[in-house]
C-alpha angles and dihedrals in degrees: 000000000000082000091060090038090053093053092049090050087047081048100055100051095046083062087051097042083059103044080059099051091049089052095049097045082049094058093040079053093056089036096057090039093053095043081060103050085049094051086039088056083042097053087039081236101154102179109067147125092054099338103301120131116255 
């Protein structure tokens, strides 16, 4: 039973573990998307992030 009781906590904290990798993949995504819209103004190039207008 504390077998079973130490996988579940293992478990536990590799979902965790995940769910934190995905936010923070999200906010280096929003990050990285926002650093381009800024260089694209700069560069007065209009057309960017596949080909829609910023």
């Amino acid at each position: 039973m504390a077998r079973t009781a130490v996988i579940e906590s293992f478990e536990q904290k590799i979902e965790k573990a995940q769910m934190d990798v995905v936010k923070t993949k999200q906010k280096y995504d929003a990050a990285v998307t926002k650093l381009v819209h800024v260089w694209h103004s700069e560069t007065e190039d209009r057309f960017c992030c596949a080909n829609t207008y910023c």
